[in-house]
N, C-alpha and C positions, 0 to 999 in steps of 0.2 A: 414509481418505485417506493416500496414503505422498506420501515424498518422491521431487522428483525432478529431474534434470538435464540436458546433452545431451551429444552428445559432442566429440569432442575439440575441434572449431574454438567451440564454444560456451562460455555462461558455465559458470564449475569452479566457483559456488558451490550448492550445494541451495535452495529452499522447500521447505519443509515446511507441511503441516496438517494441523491436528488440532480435531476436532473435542470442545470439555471437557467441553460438555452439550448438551441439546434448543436452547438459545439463544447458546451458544458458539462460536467458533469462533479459532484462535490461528495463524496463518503466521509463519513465523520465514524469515529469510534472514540470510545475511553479506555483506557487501561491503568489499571491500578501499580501504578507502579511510577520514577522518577522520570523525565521529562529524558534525562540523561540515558537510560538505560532503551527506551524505547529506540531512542536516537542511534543508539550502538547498534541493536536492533537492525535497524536499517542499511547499516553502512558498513558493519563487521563479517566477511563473509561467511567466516564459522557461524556466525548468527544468522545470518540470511539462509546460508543452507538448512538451518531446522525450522524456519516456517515457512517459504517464501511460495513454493511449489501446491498445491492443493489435495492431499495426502489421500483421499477419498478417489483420487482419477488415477492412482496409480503410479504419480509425478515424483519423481524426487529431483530435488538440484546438487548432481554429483561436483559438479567444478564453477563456482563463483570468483571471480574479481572484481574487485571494488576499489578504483583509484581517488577517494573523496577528496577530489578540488575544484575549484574551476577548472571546467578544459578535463577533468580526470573521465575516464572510460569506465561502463560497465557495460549493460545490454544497451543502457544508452550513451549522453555525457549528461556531467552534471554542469548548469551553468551558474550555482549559486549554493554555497554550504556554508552554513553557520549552524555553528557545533551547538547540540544538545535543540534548537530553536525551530529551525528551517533548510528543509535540501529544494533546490530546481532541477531535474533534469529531465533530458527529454524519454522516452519510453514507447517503444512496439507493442503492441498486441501482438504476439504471436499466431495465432491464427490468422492473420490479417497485415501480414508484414508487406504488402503490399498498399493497404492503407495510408500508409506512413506513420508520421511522430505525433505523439502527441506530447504535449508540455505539461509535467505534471511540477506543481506545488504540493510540498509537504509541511502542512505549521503545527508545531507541536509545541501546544501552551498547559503547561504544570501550573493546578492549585490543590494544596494542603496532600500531598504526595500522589497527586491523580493526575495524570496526562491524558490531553484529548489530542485528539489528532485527525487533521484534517486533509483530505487529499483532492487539490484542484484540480483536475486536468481538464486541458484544451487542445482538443481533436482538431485535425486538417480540414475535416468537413461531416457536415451530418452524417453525410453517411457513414464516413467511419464509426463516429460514438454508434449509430443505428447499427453497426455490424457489428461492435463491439459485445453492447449489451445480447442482441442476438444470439450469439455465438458462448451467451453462458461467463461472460466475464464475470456479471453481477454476481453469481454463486459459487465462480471462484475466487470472487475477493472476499465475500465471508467468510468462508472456509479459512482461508491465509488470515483473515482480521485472526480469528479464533484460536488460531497456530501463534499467531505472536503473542494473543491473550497468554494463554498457555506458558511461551517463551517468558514473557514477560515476571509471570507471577515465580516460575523458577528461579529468577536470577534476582529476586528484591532479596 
């Protein structure tokens, strides 16, 4: 998996992934914009309704809740929130809801008003990340990076 971006009128920052093992998988992105705002991003669902879906397929996400706590409910639960830094929780692939959970890590570390953002996740078994990437996850999580680029640059 390389990195990649678009041109000139699109977003100037990369995704990246990388694949660490048989149940690894790491996306890195930056966004110009506060460590904070990205974070809301995530966890606000007025905000998650305007990137989160892959706007290109057709998707949109009409009704989002977001209980940000330990124990709090969304598509999946979160098992770890600290505000503006780090979310845990766990997370389906939709296509592949039979796969099961995967644990995804989100670390978001701010320097000189740029936030990177990292997302760990760990799949139940090869095969799922294998049917994951398969099934077109990898081009729709750039797509979503580029949607929250977007979000992002709106609300600095």
């Amino acid at each position: 998996m390389v990195a990649t971006g678009t041109g000139k009128s699109g977003p100037k920052n990369l995704t990246t992934f990388e694949r660490k093992s048989d149940l690894e998988l790491l996306i890195t992105r930056s966004f110009d914009g506060p460590a904070r705002i990205v974070f809301d991003a995530w966890t606000r669902p007025e905000l998650l309704r305007r990137w989160w879906a892959p706007c290109s397929l057709g998707v949109s996400l009409i009704e989002c809740d977001a209980d940000v706590r330990v124990g709090g409910a969304f598509s999946g639960m979160y098992r770890e929130v600290t505000p503006h830094s780090r979310l845990v929780y766990t997370s389906i692939f939709e296509p592949m809801r039979a796969a099961g959970e995967a644990i995804v890590t989100a670390t978001l570390s701010e320097h000189a008003g740029k936030t990177r953002l990292e997302l760990h996740s760990l799949y139940p078994s090869k095969a799922a990340l294998d049917g994951a990437v398969g099934a077109g996850m990898e081009h729709g999580a750039r797509e979503t990076m580029d949607q929250l680029e977007t979000l992002v640059a709106s609300l600095r």
